[in-house]
C-alpha positions in Angstrom: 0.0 0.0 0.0 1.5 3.8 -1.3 0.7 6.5 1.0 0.8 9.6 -1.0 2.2 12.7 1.1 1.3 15.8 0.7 3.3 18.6 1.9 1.4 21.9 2.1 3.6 24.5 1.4 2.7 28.4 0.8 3.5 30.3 -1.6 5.0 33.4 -1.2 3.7 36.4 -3.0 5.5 38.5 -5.4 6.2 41.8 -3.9 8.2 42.9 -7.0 5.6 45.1 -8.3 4.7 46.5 -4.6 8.2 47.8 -4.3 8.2 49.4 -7.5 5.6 51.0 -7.0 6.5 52.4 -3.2 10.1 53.4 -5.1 7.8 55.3 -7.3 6.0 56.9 -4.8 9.4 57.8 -2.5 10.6 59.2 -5.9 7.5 61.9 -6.8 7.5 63.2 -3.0 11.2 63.5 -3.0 11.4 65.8 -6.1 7.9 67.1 -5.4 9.3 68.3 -1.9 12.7 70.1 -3.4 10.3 72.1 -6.1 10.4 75.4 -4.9 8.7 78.1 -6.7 10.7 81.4 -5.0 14.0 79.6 -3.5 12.9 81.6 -0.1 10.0 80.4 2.1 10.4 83.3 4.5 8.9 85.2 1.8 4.9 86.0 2.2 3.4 87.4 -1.2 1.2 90.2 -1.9 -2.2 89.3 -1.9 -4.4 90.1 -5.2 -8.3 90.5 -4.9 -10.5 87.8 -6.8 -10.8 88.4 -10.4 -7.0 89.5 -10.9 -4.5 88.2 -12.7 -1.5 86.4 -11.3 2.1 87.3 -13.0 4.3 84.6 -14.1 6.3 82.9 -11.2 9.5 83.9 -12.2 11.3 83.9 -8.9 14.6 85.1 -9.7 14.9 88.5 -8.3 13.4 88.2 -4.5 12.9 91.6 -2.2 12.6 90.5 1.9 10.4 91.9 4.4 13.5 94.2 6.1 14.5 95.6 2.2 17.4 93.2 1.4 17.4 92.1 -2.2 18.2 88.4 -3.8 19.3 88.1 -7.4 19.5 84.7 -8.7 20.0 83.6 -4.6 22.5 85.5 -4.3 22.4 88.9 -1.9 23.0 91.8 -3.9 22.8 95.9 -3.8 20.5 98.1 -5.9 23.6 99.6 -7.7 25.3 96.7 -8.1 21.7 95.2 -9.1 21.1 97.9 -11.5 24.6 97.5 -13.1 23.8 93.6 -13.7 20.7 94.1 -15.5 22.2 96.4 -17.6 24.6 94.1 -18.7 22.3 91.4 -18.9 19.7 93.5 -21.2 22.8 94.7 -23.2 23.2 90.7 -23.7 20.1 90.0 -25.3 18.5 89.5 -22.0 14.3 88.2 -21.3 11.9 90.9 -22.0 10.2 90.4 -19.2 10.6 91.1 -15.5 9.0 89.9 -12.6 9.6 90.9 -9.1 8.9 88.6 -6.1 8.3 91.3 -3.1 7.1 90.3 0.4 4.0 92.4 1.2 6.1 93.7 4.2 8.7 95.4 2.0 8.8 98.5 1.8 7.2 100.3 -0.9 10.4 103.2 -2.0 12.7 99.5 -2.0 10.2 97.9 -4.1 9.5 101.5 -6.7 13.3 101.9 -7.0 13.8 98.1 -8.3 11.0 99.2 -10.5 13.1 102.1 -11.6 16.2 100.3 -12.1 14.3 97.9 -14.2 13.0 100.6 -16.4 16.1 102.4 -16.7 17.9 99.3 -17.6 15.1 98.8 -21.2 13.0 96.2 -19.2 9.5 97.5 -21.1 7.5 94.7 -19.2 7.8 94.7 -15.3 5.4 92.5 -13.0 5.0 92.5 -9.1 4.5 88.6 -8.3 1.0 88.2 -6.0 -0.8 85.8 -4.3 -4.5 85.7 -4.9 -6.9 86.4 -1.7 -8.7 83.6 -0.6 -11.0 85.7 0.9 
């Protein structure tokens, strides 16, 4: 007499496709997290009523809350600011400008980066707002 045994073993699932798809996941939030539209997060925007338009988020040329001024993250001067652009426009330069100010700067800071702007051909100068979510 043949006794036939049966051994029961399990089967182990395939978590090949689950740890793609966490990798995947780990991936997005990483690069997602290091996106960082103004390369300052001390900075609080100007606030537009509904209905306006928002500028294009350049974020290159940043104005803090106490006046200081941030060209292409690096700490700058108006004069030495105003010299740059100059030689920038001279370059064949963007035609456009936009200024990302903290709503706490002060206004003559943020009018004579205007100014410099102007002076230096920049036709097309934008103050980058937040819209109100009021």
């Amino acid at each position: 007499m043949r006794i036939e045994v049966h051994e029961n073993r399990r089967r182990e699932p395939d978590l090949t496709s689950l740890v793609n798809i966490v990798f995947l996941i780990l991936i997005f939030f990483i690069v997602a997290g290091s996106l960082r539209p103004f390369g300052d997060r001390e900075l609080e925007l100007t606030k537009l009523a509904d209905g306006a338009i928002n500028a294009h988020v350049d974020g290159r040329l940043l104005v803090h809350a106490d006046g200081r001024i941030a060209y292409k993250g690096q700490p700058t001067t108006l004069p030495d600011l105003a010299a740059t652009l100059r030689g920038e426009k001279a370059a064949g330069g963007r035609q456009r400008f936009d200024i990302v100010a903290d709503h706490r700067a002060p206004a003559a800071q943020v009018l004579a980066i205007a100014t410099a702007l102007k002076a230096a051909g920049y036709a097309d100068i934008a103050i980058v707002t937040q819209r109100s979510t009021k």
